[in-house]
C-alpha positions in Angstrom: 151.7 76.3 118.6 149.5 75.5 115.3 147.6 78.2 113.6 144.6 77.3 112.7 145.0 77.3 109.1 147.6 75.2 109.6 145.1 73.1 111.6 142.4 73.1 109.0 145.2 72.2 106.6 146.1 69.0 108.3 142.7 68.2 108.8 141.3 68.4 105.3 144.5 66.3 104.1 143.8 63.7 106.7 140.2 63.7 105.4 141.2 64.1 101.5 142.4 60.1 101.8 139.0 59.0 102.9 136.2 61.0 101.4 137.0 60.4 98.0 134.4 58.1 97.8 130.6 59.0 98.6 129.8 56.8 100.9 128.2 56.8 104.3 129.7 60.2 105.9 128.2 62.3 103.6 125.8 63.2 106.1 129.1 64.0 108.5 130.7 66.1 106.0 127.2 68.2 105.4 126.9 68.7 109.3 130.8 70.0 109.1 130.1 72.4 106.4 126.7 73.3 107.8 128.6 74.8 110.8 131.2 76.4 109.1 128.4 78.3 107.3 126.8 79.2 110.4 130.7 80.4 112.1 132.1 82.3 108.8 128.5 84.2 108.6 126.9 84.5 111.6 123.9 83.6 113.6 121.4 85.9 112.1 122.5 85.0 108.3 122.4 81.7 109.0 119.1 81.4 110.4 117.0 83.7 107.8 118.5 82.6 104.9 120.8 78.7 105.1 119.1 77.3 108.2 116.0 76.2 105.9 118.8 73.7 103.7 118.2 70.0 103.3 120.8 67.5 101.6 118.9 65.7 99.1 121.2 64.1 97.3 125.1 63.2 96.3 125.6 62.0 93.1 128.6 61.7 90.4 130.2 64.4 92.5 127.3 66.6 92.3 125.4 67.5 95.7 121.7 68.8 95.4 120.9 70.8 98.3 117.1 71.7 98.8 115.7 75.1 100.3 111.7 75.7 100.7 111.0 78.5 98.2 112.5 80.1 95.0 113.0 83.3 96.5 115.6 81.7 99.1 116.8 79.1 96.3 117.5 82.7 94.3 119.2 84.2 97.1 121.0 81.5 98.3 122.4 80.4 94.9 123.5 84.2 94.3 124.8 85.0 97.5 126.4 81.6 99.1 126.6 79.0 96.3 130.3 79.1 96.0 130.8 79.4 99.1 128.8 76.4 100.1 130.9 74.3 97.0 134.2 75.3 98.4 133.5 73.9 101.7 132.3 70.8 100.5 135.5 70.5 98.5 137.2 71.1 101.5 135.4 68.1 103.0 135.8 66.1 100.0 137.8 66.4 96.9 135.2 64.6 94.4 132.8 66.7 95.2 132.9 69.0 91.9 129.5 71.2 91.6 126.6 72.4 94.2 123.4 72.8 93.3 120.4 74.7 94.8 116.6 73.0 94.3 113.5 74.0 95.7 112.3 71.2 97.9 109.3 69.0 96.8 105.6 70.1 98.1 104.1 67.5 100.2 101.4 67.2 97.0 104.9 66.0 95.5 104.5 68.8 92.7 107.7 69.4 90.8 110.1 72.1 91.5 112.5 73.6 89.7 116.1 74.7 90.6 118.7 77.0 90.1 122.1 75.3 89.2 125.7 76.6 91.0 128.1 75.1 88.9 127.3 77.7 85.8 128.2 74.4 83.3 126.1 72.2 84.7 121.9 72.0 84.5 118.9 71.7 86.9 117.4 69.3 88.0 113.6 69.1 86.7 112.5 67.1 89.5 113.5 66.7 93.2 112.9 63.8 95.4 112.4 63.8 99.5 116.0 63.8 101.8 117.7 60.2 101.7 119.4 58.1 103.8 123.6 58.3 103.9 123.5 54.7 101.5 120.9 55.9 99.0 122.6 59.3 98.9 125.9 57.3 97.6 124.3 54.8 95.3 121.1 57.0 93.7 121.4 57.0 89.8 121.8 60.3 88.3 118.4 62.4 87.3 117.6 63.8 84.0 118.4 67.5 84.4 117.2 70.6 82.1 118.3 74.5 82.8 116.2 76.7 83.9 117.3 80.7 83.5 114.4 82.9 85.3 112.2 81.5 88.1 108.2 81.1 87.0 106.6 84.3 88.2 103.2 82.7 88.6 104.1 79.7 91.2 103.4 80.4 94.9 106.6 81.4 97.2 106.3 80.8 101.0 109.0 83.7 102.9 112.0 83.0 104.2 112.8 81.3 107.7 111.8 83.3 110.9 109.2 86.1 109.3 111.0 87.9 106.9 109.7 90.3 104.1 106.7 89.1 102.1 107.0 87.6 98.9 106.7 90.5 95.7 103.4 89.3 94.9 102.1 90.5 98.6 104.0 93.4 98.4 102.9 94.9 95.3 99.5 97.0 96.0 96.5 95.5 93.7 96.0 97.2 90.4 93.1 98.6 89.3 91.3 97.4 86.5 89.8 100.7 85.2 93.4 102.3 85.4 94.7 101.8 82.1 96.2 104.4 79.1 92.8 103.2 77.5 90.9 104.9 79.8 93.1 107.9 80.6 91.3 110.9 79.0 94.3 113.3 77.7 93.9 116.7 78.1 96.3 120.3 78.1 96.9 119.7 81.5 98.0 116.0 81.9 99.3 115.5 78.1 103.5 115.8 79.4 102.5 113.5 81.9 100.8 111.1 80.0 103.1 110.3 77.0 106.1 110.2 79.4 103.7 107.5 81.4 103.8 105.7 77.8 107.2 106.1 76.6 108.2 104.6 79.9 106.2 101.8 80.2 107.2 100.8 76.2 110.9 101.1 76.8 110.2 98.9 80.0 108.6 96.4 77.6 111.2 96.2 75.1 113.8 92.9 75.6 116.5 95.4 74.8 115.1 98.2 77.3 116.2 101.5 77.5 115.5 104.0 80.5 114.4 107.1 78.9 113.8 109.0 82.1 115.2 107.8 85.8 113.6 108.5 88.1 109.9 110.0 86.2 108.7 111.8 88.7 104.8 112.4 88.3 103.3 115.4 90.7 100.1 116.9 91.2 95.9 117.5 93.4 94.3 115.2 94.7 92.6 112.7 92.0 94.5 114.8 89.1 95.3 111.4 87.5 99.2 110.2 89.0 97.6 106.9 90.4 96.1 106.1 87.3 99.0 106.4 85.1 101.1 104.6 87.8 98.4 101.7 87.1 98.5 102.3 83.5 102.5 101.5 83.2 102.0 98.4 85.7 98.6 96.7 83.4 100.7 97.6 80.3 104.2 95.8 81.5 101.8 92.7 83.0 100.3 92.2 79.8 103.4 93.1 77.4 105.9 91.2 79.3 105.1 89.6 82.5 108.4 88.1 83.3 109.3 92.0 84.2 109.4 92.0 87.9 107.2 94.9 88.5 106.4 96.1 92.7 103.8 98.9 92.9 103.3 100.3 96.6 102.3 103.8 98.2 105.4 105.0 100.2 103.5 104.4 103.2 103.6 100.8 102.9 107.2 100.6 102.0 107.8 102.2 105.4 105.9 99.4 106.7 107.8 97.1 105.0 111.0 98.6 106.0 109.8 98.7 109.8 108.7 95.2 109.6 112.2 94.2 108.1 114.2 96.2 110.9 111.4 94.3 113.9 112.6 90.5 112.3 115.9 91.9 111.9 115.5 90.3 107.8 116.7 93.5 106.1 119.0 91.4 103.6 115.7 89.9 102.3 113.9 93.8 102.2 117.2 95.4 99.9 117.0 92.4 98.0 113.4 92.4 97.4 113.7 96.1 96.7 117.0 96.5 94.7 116.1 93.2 92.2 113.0 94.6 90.3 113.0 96.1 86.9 110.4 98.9 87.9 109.8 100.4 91.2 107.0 102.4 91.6 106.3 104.7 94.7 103.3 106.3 95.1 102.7 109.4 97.4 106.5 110.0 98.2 105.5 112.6 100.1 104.4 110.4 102.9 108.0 109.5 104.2 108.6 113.4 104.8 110.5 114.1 108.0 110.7 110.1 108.4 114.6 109.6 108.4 115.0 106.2 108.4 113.1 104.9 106.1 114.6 108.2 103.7 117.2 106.6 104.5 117.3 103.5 103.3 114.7 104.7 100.1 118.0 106.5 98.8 120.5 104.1 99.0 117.4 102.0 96.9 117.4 104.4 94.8 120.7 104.6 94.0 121.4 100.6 94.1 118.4 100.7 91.1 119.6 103.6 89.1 123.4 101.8 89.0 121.8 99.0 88.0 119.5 100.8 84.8 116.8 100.1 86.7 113.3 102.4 86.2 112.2 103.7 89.1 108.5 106.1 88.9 107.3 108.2 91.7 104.2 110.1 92.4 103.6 113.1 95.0 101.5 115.8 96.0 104.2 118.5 95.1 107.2 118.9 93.0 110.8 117.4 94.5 111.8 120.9 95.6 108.7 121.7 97.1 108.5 118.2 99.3 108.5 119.7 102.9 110.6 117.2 105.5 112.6 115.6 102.7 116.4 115.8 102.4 118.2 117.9 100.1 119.8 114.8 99.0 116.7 113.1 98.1 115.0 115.9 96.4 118.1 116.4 94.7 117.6 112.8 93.1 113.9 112.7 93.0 114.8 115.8 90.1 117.0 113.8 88.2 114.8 112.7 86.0 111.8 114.0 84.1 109.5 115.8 86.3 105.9 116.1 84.9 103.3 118.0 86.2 99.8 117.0 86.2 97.9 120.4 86.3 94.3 121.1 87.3 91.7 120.2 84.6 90.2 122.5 82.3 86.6 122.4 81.3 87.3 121.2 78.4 89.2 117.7 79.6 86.2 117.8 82.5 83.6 117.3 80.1 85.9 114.8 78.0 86.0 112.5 81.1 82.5 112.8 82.2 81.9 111.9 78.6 84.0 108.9 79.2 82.9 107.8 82.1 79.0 107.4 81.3 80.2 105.5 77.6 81.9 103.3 79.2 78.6 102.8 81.9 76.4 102.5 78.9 74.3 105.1 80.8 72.7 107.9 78.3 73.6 111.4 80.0 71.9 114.0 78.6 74.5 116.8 77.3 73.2 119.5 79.3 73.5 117.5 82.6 77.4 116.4 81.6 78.1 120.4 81.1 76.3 121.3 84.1 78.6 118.9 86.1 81.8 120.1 83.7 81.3 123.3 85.0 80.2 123.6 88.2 82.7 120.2 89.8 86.3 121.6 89.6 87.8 120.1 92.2 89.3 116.9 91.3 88.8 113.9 88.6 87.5 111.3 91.7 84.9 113.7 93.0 83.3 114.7 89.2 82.9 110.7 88.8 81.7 110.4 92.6 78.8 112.9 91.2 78.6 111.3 88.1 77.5 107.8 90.3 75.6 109.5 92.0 73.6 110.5 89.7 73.5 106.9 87.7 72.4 105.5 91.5 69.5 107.3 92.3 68.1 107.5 88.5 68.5 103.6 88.7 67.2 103.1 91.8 64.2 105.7 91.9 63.5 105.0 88.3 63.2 108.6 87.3 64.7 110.3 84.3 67.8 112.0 84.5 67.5 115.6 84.3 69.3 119.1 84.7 66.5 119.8 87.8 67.4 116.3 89.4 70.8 116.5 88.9 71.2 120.1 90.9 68.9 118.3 94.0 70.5 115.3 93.8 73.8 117.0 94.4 72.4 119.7 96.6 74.9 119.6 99.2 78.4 118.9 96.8 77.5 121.7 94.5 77.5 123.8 97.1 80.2 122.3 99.0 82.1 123.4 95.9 80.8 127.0 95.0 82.7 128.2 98.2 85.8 126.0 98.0 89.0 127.3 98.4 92.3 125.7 98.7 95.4 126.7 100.6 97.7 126.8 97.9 95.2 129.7 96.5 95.5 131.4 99.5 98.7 131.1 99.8 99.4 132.3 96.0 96.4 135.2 96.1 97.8 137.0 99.0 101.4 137.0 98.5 100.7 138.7 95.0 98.4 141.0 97.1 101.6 141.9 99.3 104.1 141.8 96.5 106.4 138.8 98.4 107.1 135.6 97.1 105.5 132.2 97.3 108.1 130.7 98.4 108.2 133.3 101.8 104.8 131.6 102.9 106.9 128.4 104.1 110.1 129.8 105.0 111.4 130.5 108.4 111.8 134.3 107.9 110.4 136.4 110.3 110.3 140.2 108.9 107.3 142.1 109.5 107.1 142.6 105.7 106.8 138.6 105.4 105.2 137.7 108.9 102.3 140.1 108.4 100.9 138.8 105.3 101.6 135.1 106.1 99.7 135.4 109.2 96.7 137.0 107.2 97.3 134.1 104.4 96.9 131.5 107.8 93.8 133.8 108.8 91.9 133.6 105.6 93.2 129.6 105.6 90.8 128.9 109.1 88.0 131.2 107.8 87.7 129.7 104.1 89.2 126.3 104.5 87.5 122.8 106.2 91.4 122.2 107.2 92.4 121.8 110.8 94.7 123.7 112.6 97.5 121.3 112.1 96.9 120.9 108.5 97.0 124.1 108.1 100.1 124.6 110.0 101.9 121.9 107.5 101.4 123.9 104.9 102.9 126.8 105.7 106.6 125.5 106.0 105.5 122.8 109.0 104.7 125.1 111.6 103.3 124.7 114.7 99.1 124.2 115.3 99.2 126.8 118.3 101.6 128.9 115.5 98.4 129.2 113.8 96.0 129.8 116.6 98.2 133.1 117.1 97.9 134.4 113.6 94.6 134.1 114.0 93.7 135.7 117.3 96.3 138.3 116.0 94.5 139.2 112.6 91.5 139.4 114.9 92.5 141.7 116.9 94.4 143.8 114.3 91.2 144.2 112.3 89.7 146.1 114.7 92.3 148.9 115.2 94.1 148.9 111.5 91.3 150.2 109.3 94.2 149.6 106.1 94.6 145.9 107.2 91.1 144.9 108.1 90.4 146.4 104.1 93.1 144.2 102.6 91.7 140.9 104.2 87.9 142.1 102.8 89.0 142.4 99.6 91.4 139.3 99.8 88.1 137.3 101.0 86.1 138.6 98.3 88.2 137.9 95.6 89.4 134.3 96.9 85.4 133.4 97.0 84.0 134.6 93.4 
């Protein structure tokens, strides 16, 4: 019995006699490779990414396939080209070169393509699908090359509803986040000249990675977002054909969800593993989440192999991310880790000095020190009261003052006089009991480590606005109702051990002055 190789053999040299010539079963031939395409890669390849193909043209053994956007004319000339030219040779021996276009817009705009036969050019226009005779007898076009798609022409996605395009990925940038206006303090000064030798060596046309992954951590509103945006305006205006995707790790789960729902996860690697920078803020948020870890590390490592910069930002330290693999946090450290640390007085005043320059607004000194002093908190909440000051002096038409500052900001100044954060807690009371830090999370259960964590949870509910949960999260991901017992428990204990219920007064007093 024939094999079919042997069968396909005597086919294409039973074929080979006829279809030297171009002439009317060119559209047979591209219905025969068309299915071979679809049999030697399957159903769901064929429909995301070569379903969308048109035959435009045959000409001087060249065939000009169109496709509906660059991003599938990228993909498909990187991924299937040669493919898609040996199967046509099969068909037909004078068939030499494939090319890949982008098909014309119904405004008949020109498109430009990417060529498959690496000696021969693009196209520079593209005209509508022929008929079999004009396919045979159309004169040749004038061609030029074309080496990187334009960045700033509109893509449509991919048949089906695969991944958005880069531009709809990437988060908006903020146009007050630049180096320009990043005060630089003692605290943020690591983090902010790794921000800049990072986003020059991404610049450069000969571009080194200095640091792989940089790994920015630190509070709330410490500054990470807006050296993120910094590196992003300063690449866009520097170099714009660096493909650049900013997101939040949240919406790069989305993304990946969305991928996995349309079953177009080719389209998310590739969208993912072809930029020059990737930049993930809040890493944090995929803790515990082991898919889409998952598939962030083998990113991760497809962009590192490739010399790729990736930049991350995060609440806490790689070894101090809660939920994340060892794996991960392993990689997350590679790099250069830079710590964003709370501000200083100092830097407070520099950026409230800033701030109302750049808002033309005349502060009186006193007023800017007040709010240097008594704000400690966070960067976004000193220019929240900042604004709010600006607001009601604009809109009550009254002078700005020290007096109408303080009742202005009645209830955030005291808001902040009796603010105390976890981590404090956390810190102040395992000095007090001589343990370490790290015993507050861990899964220990010694009476000599219990004890005090359940008094550091205690003080947590009676000094923090955090719920239960939240609470719970920070101390090694336990359990709400966890919590709920250390509290009752200290409770309870401070009315029978006289030595305890002394240690939580003086733990209390000392976490509130």
């Amino acid at each position: 019995m024939q094999s079919k190789h042997e069968a396909l053999a005597d086919g294409r040299e039973a074929r080979s006699a006829d279809h030297l010539s171009l002439g009317s079963d060119v559209p047979t031939q591209w219905a025969r490779v068309r299915a071979r395409l679809r049999e030697e890669f399957g159903e769901a390849a064929f429909r995301s990414w070569l379903r969308a193909m048109t035959l435009f043209e045959v000409v001087d053994g060249r065939v000009r396939i169109g496709v509906p956007t660059r991003f599938l004319r990228d993909w498909v000339a990187a991924h299937y080209s040669e493919r898609i030219r040996a199967l046509w040779s099969e068909e037909n021996p004078a068939i030499a070169a494939v090319e890949i276009l982008v098909g014309a817009s119904s405004h008949g705009e020109t498109k430009r393509a990417v060529d498959c036969d690496p000696l021969a050019a693009a196209p520079d226009r593209v005209a509508a699908p022929m008929t079999a005779p004009a396919l045979a007898r159309r004169p040749p076009i004038q061609a030029t090359r074309v080496a990187v798609p334009d960045d700033k022409a509109s893509a449509e996605p991919p048949i089906g509803e695969p991944v958005d395009d880069k531009s709809d990925i990437s988060a908006p940038l903020d146009p007050r986040f630049t180096f320009e206006n990043f005060v630089v303090g003692k605290p943020n000064e690591l983090a902010h000249a790794a921000a800049r030798r990072v986003a020059e060596s991404c610049v450069a046309v000969q571009r080194t990675v200095p640091f792989n992954p940089l790994f920015l951590y630190g509070g709330v509103g410490l500054g990470k977002t807006h050296l993120m945006h910094a590196i992003a305006w300063h690449l866009r205006t520097q170099n714009p054909a660096r493909k650049v995707i900013y997101l939040s790790a949240e919406k790069f789960m989305y993304q990946f969800i969305r991928a996995l729902r349309f079953k177009d996860t080719m389209a998310f690697k590739e969208q993912f593993r072809s930029v020059d920078v990737l930049m993930i803020d809040d890493v944090q948020f995929i803790s515990g989440k082991d898919s889409t870890q998952e598939e962030f590390f083998h990113t991760f490592n497809a962009l590192v192999d490739q010399n790729r910069q990736i930049i991350i930002s995060a609440d806490k330290s790689p070894s101090d991310l809660e939920g994340m693999e060892e794996r991960m946090r392993s990689r997350l450290g590679w790099g250069l880790v830079a710590d964003i640390h709370p501000t200083t007085y100092e830097l407070r005043l520099g950026i409230l000095q800033a701030k109302a320059e750049q808002r033309k607004a005349a502060m009186p000194p006193k007023v800017l020190e007040f709010l240097a002093h008594k704000i400690t908190s966070n960067v976004r909440e000193l220019e929240g009261a900042l604004n709010r000051i600006l607001a009601h002096s604009q809109l009550i038409g009254r002078d700005i003052t020290l007096e109408s500052a303080q009742e202005v900001l009645h209830d955030l100044l005291r808001a902040n006089d009796r603010r105390v954060t976890i981590d404090e807690i956390q810190k102040r009371v395992a000095e007090h009991y001589n343990i370490r830090l790290s015993d507050m999370h861990s899964a220990r259960r010694a009476r000599a480590v219990a004890r005090p964590r359940q008094v550091a949870m205690f003080l947590c509910k009676q000094l923090t606005p955090r719920s239960l949960p939240e609470i719970g999260r920070k101390f090694g991901g336990r359990d709400h109702t966890t919590v709920m017992h250390a509290v009752k428990k200290i409770e309870e204990l401070r009315a029978t051990d006289l030595a305890l219920a002394e240690d939580v007064e003086l733990l209390r007093r000392m976490l509130e002055t």
